[in-house]
gemmi code that builds the backbone of each chain (N, CA, C; Angstrom):
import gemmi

chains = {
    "A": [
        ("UNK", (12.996, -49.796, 21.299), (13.691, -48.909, 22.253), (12.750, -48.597, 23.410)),
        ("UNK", (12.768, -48.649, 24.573), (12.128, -48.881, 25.841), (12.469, -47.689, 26.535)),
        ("UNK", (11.506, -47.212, 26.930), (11.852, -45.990, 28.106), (13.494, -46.074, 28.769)),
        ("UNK", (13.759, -46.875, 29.444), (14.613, -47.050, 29.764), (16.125, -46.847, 29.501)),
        ("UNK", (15.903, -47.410, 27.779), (16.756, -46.917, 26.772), (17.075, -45.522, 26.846)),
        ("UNK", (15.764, -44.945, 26.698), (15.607, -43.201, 26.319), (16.529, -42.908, 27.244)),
        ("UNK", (16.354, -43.215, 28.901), (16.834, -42.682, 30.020), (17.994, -42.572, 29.723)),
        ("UNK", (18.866, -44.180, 29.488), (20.469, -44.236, 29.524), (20.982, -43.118, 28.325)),
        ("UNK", (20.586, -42.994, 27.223), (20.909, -42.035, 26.082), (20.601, -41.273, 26.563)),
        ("UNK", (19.728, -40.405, 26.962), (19.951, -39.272, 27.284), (20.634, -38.599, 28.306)),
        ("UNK", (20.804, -39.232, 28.795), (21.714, -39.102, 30.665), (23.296, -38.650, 29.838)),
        ("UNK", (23.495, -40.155, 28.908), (24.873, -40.089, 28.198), (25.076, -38.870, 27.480)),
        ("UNK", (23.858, -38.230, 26.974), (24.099, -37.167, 25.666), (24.382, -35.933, 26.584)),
        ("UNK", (23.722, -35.563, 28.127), (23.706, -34.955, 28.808), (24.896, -34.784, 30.049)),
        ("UNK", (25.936, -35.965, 30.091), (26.616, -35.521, 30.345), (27.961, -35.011, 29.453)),
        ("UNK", (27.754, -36.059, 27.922), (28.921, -35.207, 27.013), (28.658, -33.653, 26.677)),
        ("UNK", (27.475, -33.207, 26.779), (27.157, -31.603, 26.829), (27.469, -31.413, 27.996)),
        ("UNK", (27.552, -31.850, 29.344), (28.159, -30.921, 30.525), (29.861, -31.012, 30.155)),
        ("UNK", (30.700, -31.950, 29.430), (32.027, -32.050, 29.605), (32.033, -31.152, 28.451)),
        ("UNK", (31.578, -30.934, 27.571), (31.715, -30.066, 26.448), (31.427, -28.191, 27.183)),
        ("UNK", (30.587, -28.114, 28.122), (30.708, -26.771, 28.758), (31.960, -26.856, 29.368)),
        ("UNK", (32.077, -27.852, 30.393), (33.555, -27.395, 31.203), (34.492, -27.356, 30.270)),
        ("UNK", (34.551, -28.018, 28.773), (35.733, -27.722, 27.825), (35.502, -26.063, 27.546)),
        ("UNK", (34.251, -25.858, 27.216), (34.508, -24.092, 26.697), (35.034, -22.929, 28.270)),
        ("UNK", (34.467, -23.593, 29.488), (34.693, -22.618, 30.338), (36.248, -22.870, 30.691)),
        ("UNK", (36.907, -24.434, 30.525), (38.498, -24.209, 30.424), (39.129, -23.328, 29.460)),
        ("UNK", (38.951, -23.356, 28.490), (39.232, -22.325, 27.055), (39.395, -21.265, 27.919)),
        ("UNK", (38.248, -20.551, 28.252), (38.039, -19.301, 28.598), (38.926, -18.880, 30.044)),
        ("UNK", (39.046, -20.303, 30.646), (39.680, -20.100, 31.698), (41.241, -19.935, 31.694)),
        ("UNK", (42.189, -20.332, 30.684), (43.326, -20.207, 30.250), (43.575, -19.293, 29.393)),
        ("UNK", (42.565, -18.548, 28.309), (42.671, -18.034, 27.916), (42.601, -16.282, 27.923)),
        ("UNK", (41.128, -16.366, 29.078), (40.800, -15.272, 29.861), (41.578, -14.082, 29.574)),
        ("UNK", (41.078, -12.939, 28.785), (42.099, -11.964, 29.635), (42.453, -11.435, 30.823)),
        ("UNK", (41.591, -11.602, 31.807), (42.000, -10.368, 33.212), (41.447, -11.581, 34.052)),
        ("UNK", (42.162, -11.445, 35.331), (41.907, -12.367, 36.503), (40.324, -12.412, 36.826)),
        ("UNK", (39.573, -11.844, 36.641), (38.397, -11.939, 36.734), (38.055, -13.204, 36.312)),
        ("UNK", (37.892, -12.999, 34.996), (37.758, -13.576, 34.136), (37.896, -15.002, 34.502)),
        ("UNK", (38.840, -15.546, 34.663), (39.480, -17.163, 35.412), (38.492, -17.291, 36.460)),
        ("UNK", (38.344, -16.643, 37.298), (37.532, -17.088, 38.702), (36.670, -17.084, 38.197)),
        ("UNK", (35.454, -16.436, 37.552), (34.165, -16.577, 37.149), (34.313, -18.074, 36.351)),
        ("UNK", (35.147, -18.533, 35.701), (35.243, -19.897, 34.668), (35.490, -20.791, 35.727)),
        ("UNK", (36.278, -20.825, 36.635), (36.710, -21.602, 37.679), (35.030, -21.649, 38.804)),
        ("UNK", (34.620, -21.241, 39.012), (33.428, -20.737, 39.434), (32.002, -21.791, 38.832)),
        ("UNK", (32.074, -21.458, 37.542), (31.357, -22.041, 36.490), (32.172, -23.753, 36.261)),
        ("UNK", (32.674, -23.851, 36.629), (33.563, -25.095, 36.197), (33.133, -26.251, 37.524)),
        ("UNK", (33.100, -25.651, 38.435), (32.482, -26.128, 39.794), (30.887, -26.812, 39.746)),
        ("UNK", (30.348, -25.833, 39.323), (28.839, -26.024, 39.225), (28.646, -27.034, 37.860)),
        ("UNK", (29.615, -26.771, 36.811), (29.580, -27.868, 35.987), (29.889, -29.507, 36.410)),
        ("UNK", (30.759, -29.364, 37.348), (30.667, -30.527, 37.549), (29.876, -31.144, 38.813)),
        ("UNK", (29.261, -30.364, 39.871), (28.429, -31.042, 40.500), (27.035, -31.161, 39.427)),
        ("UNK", (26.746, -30.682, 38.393), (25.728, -31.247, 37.878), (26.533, -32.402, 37.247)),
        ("UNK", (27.087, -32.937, 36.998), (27.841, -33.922, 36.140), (28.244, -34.984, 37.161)),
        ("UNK", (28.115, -35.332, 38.732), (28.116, -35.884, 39.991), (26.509, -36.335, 40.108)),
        ("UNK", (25.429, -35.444, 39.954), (24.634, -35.546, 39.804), (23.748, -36.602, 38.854)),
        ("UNK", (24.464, -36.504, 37.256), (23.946, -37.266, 36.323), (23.994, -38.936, 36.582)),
        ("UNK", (25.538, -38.330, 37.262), (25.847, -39.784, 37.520), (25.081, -40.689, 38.335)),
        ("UNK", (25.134, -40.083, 39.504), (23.779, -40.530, 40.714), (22.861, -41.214, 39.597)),
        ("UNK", (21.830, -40.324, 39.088), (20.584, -40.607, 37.923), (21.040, -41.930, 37.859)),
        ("UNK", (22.363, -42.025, 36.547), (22.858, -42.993, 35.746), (22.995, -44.655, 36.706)),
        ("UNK", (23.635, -44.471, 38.184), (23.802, -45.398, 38.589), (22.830, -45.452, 39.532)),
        ("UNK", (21.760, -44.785, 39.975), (20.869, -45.161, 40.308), (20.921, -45.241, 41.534)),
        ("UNK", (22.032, -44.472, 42.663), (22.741, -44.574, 43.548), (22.520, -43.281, 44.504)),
        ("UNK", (22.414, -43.236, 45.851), (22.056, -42.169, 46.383), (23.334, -41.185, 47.042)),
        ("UNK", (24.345, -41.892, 47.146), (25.768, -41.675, 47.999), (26.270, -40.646, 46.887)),
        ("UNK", (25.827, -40.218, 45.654), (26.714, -39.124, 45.217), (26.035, -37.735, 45.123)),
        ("UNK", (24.813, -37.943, 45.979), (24.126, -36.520, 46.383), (25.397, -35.543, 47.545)),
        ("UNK", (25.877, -36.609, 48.581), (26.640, -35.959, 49.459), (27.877, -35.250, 48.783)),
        ("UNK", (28.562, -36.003, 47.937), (29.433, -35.380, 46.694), (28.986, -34.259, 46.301)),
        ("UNK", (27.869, -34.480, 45.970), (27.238, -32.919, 45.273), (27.378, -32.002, 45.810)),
        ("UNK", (26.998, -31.946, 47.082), (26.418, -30.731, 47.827), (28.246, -30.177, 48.483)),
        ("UNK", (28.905, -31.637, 48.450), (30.252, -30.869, 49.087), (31.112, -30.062, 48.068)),
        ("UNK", (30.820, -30.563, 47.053), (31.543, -29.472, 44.932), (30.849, -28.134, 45.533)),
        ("UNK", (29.243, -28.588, 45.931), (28.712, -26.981, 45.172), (29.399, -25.614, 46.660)),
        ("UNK", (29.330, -26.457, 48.023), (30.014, -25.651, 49.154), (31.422, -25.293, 49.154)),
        ("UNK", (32.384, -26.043, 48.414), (33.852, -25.858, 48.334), (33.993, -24.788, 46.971)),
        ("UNK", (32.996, -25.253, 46.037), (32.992, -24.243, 44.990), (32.786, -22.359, 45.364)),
        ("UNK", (31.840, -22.749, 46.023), (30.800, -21.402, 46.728), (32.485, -20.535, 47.610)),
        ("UNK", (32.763, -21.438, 48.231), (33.902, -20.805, 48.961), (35.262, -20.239, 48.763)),
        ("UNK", (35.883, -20.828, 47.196), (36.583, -20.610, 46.774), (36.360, -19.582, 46.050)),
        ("UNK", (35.460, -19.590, 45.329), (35.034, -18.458, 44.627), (34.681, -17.037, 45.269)),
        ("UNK", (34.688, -17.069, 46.521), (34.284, -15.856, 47.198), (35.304, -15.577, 48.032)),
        ("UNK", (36.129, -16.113, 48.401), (37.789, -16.276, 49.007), (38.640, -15.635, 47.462)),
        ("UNK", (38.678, -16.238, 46.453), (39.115, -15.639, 45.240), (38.651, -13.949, 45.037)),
        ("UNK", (37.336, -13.648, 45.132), (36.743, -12.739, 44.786), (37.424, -11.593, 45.602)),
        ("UNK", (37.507, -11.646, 46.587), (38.170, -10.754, 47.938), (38.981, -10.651, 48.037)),
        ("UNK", (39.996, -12.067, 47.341), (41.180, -11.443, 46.852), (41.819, -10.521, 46.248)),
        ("UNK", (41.101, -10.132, 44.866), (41.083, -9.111, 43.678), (40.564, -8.113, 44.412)),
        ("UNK", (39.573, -8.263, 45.372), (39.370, -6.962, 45.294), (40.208, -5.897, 47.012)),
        ("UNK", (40.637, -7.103, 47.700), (41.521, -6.287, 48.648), (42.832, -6.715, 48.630)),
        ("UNK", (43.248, -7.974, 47.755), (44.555, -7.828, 47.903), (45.080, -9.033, 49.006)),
        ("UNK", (44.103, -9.507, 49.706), (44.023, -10.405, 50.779), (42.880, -11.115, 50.969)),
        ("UNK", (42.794, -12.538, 51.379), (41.493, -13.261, 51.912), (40.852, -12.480, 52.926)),
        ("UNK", (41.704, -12.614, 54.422), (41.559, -12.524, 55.902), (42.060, -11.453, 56.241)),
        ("UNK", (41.213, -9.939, 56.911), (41.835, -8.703, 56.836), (41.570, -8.826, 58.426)),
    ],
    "B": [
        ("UNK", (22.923, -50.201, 34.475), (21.519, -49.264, 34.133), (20.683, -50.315, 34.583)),
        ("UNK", (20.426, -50.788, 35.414), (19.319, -52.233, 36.087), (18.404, -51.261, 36.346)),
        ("UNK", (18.790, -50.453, 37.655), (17.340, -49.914, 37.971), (16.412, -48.992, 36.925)),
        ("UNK", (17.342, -48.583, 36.003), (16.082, -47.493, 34.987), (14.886, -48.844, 34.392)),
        ("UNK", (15.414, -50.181, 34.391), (13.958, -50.475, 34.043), (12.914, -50.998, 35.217)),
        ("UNK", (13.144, -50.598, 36.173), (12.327, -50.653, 37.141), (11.431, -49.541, 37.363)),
        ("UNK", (12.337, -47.957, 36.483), (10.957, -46.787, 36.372), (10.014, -47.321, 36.087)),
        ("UNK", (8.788, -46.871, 35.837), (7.581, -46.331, 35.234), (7.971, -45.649, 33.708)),
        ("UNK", (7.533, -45.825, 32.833), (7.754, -45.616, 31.395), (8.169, -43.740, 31.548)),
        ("UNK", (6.602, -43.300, 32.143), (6.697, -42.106, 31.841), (7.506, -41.204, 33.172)),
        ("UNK", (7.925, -42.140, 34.269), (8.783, -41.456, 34.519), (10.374, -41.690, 34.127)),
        ("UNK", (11.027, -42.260, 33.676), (11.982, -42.882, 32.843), (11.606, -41.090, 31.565)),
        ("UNK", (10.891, -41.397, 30.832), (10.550, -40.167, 30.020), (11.082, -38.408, 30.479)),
        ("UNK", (10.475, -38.403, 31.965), (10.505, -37.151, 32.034), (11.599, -36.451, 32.942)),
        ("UNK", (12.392, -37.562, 33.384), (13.583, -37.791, 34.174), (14.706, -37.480, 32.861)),
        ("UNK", (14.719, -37.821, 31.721), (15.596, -37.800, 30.485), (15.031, -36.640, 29.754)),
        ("UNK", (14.374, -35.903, 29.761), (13.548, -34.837, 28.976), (14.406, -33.741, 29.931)),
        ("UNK", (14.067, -33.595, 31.314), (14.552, -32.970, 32.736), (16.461, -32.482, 32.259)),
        ("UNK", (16.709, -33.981, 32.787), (18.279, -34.214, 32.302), (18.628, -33.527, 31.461)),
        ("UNK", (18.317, -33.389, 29.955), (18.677, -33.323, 28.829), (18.866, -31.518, 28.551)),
        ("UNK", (17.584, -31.192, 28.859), (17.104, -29.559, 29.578), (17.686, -28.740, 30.114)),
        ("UNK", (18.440, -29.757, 31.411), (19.111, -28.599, 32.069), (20.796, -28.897, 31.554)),
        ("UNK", (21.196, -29.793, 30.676), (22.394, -29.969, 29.868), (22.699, -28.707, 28.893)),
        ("UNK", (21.872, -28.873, 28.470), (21.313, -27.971, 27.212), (21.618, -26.369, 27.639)),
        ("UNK", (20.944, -26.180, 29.018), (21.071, -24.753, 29.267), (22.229, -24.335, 29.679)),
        ("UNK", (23.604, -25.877, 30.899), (24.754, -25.568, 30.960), (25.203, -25.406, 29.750)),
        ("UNK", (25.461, -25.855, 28.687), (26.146, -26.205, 27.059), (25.713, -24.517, 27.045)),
        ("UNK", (24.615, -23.673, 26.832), (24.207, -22.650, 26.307), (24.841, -21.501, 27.072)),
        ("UNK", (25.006, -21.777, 28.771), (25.880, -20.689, 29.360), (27.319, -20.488, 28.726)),
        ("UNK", (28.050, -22.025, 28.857), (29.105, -22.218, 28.780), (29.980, -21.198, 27.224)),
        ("UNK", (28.601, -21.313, 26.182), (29.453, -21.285, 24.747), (29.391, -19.269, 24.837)),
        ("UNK", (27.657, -19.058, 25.651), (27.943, -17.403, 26.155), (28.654, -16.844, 26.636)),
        ("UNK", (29.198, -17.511, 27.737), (30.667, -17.116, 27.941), (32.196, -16.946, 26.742)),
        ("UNK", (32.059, -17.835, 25.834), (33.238, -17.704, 24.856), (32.794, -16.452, 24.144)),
        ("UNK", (31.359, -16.273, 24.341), (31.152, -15.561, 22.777), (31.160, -14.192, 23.009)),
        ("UNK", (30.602, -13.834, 24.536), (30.552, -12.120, 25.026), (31.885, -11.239, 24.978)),
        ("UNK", (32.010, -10.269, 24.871), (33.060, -9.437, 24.500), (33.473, -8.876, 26.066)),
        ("UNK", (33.032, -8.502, 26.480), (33.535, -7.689, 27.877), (32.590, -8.375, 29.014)),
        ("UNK", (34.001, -8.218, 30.394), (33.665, -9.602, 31.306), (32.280, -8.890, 32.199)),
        ("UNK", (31.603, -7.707, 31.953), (30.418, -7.429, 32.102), (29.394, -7.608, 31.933)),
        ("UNK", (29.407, -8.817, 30.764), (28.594, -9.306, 30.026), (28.869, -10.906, 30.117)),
        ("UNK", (29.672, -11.116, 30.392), (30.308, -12.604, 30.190), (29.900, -13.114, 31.361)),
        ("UNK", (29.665, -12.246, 32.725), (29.292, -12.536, 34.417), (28.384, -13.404, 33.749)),
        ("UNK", (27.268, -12.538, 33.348), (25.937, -13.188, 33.110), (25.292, -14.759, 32.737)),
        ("UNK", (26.513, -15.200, 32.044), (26.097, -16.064, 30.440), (26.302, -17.347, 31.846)),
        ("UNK", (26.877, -17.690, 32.462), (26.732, -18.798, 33.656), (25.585, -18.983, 34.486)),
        ("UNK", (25.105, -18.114, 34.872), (23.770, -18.298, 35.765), (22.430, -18.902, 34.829)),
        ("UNK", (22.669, -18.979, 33.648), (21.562, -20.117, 32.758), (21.676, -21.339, 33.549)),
        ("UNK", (23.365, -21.788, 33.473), (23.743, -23.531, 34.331), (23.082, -23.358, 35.352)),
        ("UNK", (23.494, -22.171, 36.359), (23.197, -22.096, 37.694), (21.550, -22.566, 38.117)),
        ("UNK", (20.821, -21.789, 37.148), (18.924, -21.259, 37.546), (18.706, -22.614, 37.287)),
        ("UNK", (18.266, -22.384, 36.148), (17.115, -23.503, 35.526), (18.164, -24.920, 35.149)),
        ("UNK", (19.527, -25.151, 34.759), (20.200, -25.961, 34.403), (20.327, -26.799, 36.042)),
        ("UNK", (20.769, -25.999, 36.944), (20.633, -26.635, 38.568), (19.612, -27.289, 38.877)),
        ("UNK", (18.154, -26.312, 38.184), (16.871, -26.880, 38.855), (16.300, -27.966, 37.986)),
        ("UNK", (16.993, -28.098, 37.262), (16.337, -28.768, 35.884), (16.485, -30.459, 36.290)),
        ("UNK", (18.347, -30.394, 36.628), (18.584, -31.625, 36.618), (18.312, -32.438, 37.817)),
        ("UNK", (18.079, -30.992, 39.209), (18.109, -31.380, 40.224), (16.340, -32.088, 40.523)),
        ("UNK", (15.298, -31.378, 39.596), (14.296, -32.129, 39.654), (14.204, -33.292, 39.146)),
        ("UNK", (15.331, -33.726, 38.047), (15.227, -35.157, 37.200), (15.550, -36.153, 38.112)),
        ("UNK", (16.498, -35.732, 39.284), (16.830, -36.815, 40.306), (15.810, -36.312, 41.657)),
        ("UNK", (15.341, -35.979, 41.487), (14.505, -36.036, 42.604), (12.955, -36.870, 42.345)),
        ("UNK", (12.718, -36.925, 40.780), (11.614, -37.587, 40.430), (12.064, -39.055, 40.315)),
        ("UNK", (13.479, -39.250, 39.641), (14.106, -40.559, 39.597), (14.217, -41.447, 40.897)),
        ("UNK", (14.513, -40.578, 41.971), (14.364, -41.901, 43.139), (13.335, -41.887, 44.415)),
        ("UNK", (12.591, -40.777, 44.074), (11.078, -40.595, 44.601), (10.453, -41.767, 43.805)),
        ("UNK", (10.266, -42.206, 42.708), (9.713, -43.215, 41.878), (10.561, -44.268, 42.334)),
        ("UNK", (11.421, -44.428, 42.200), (12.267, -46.080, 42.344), (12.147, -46.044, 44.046)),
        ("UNK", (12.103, -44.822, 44.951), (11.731, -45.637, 46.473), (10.753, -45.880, 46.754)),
        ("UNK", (9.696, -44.770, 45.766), (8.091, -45.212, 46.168), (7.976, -44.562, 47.543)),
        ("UNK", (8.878, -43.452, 47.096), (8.552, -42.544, 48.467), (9.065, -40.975, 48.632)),
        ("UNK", (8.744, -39.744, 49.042), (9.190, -38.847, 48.183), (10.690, -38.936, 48.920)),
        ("UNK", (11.520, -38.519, 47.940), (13.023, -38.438, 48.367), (12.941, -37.162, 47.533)),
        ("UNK", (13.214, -35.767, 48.726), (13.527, -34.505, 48.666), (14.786, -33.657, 48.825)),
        ("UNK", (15.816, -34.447, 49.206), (16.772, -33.964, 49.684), (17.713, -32.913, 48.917)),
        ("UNK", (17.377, -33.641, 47.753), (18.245, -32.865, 46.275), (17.894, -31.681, 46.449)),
        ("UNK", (16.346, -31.248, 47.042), (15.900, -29.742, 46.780), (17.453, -28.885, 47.639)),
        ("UNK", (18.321, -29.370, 48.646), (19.093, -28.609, 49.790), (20.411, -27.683, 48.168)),
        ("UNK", (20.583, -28.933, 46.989), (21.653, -28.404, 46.292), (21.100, -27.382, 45.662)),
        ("UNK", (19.540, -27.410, 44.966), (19.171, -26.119, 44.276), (19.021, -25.495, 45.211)),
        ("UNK", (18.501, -25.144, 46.450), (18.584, -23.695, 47.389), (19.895, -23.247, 47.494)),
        ("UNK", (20.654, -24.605, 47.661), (21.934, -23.604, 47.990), (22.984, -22.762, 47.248)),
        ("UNK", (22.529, -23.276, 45.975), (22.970, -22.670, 44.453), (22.388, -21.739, 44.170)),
        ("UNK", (21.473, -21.494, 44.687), (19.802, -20.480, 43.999), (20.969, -19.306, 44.881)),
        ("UNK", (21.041, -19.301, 46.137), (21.486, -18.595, 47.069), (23.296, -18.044, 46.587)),
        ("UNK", (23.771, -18.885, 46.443), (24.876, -18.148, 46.654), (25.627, -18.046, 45.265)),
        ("UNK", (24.859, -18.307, 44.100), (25.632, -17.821, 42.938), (25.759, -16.178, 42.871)),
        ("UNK", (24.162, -15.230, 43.153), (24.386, -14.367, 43.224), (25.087, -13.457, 44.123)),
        ("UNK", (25.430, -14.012, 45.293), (26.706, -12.854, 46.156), (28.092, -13.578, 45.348)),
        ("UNK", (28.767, -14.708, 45.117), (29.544, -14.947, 44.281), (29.801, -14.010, 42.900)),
        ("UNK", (28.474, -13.659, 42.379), (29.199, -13.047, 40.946), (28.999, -11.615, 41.391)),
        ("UNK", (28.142, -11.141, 42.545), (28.004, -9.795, 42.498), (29.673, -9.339, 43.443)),
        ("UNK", (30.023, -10.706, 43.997), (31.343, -10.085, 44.856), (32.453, -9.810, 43.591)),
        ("UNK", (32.362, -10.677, 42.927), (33.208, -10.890, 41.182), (33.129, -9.089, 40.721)),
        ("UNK", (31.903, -9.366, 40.177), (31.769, -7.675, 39.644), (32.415, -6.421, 40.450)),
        ("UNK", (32.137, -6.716, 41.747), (32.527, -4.937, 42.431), (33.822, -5.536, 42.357)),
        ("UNK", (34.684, -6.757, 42.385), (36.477, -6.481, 42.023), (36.586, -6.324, 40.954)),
        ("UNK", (35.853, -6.378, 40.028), (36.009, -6.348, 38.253), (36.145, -4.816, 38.146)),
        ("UNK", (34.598, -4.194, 39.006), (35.192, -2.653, 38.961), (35.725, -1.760, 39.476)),
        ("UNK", (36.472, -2.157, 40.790), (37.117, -1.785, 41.626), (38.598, -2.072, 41.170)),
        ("UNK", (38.789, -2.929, 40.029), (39.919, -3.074, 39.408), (39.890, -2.246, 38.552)),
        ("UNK", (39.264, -2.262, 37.063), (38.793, -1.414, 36.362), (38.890, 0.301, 36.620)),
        ("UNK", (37.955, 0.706, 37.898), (38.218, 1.771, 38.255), (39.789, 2.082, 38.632)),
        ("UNK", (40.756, 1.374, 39.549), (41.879, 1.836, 39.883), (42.522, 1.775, 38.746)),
        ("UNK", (42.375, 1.010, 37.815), (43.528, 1.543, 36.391), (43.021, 2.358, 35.730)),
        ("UNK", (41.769, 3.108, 36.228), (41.967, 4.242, 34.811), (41.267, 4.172, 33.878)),
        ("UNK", (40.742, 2.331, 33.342), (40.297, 2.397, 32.290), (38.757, 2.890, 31.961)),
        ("UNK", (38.469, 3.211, 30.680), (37.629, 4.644, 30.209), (36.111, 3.735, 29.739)),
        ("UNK", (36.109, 2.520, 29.720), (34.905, 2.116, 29.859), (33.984, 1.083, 30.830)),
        ("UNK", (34.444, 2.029, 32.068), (33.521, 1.704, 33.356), (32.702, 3.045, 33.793)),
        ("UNK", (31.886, 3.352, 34.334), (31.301, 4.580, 34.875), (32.008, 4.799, 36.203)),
        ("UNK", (32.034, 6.337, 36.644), (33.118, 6.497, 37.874), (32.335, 6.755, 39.327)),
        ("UNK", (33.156, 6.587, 40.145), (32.931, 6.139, 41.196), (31.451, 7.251, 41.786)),
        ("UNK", (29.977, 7.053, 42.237), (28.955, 7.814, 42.312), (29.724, 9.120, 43.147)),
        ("UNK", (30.455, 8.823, 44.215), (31.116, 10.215, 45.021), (31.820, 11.171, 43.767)),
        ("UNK", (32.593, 10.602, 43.442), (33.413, 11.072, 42.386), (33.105, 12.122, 41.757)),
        ("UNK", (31.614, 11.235, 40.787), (30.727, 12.009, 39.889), (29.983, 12.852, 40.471)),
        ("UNK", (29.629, 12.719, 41.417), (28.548, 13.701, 42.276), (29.435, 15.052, 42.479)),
        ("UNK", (31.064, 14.761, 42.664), (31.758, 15.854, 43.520), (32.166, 16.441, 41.775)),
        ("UNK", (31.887, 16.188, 41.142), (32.406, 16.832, 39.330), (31.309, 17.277, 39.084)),
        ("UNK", (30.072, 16.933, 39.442), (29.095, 17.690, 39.115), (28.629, 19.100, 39.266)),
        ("UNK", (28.712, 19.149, 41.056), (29.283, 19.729, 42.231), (30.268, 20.951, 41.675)),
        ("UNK", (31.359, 20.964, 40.888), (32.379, 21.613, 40.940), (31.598, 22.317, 39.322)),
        ("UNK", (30.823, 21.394, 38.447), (30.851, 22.317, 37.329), (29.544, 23.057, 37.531)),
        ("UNK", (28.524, 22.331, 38.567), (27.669, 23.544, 38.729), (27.832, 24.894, 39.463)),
        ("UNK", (29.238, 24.775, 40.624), (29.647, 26.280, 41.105), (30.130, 26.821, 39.517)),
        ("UNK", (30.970, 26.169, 39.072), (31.743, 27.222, 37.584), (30.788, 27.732, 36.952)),
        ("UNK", (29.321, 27.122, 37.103), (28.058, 27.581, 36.345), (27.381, 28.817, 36.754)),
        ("UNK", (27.802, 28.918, 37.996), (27.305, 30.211, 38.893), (28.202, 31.147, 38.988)),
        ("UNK", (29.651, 30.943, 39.154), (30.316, 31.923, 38.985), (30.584, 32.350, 37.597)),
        ("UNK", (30.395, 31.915, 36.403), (30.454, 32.268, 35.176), (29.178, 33.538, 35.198)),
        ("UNK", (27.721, 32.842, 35.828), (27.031, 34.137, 35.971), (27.012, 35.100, 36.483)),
        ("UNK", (28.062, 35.017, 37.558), (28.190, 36.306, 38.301), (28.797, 37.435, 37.464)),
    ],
}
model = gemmi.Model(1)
for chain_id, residues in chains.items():
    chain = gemmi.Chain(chain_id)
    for i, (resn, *xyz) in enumerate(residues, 1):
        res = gemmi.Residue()
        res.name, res.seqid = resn, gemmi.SeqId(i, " ")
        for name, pos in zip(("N", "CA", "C"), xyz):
            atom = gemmi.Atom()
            atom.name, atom.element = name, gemmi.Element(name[0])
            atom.pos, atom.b_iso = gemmi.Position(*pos), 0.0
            res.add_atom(atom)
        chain.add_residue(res)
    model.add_chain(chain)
structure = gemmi.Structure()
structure.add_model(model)
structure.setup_entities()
């Protein structure tokens, strides 16, 4: 087994543990009691998968899914704080 | 997988050690979240992915093609700043609607609003003085 090896297995083991978080933060996200609750999972679900955009990069060895990345983690960032302002005024844009 | 055998052994090693690390710490937010009881506590259990799970993986690819260009490739550092940065106004905007919700219904295990309490304080320390009069 060759370094190399190590790399591909672990990349693989590391992203079935990121799809296994976004499975518990969906749970939580359907299941949620209070609207909070959903946006923080929805929130968390974002960042799960630009690290999981990320692995991939690693995996294929490829530089073009850094720009992917960074556009999950800015659309994430925005929704989540557009959501947030919602709950708490009732409106996005006052 | 062509280019992983073009790493260096031990960076191939510490690129999958990295990876694995910051998996580990999303997997560990993710299951804190199922397991906390009140969403005051539950904010928290995500920013493991965010910190060290962001920085973890984001250094595994930054060592991975700094080594395969044979030149430093930094760019990855732009996703951990910008994560470092804005998870916390994200969950702290979360929380004040959590208790700004919380507070408008009434319910009895949030603390009340500092004016509020200040003006109840206020009212039982006059009753304290006029009781002595």
């Amino acid at each position: 087994m060759t370094a190399a090896d190590v790399l591909l297995w672990s990349v693989t083991i590391a992203q079935t543990m990121l799809v296994v978080a976004m499975g518990c933060y969906t749970y939580r996200l359907i299941r949620g009691p209070r609207a909070q609750d959903r946006v923080l999972c929805l929130d968390a679900i974002y960042v799960c998968a630009m690290l999981l955009v990320l692995t991939v990069g690693i995996r294929t060895g490829s530089q073009i899914y850094f720009e992917a990345a960074l556009i999950i983690a800015v659309l994430g960032f925005v929704s989540s704080v557009a959501l947030a302002k919602f709950l708490m005024r009732g409106e996005v844009i006052e | 997988m062509t280019h992983a055998a073009d790493l260096p052994g031990w960076a191939a090693l510490l690129t999958a050690a990295l990876v694995l690390v910051g998996a580990a710490l999303a997997l560990a937010g993710a299951i804190g979240t199922l397991r906390f009881r009140t969403f005051f506590e539950r904010v928290h259990a995500p920013t493991l992915g965010t910190s060290w799970g962001t920085g973890s993986i984001v250094l595994a690819s930054i060592i991975c093609f700094s080594v395969l260009g044979s030149r430093p490739v930094v760019h990855e550092i732009l996703i951990g700043v910008f994560i470092t940065v804005t998870t916390p106004v994200t969950l702290m905007l979360l929380a004040r609607a959590a208790l700004y919700r919380d507070r408008a219904e009434g319910s009895g295990n949030v603390p009340a609003h500092p004016a509020r309490r200040a003006g109840a304080l206020k009212a039982e320390q006059d009753r304290a003085v006029d009781g002595g009069r």
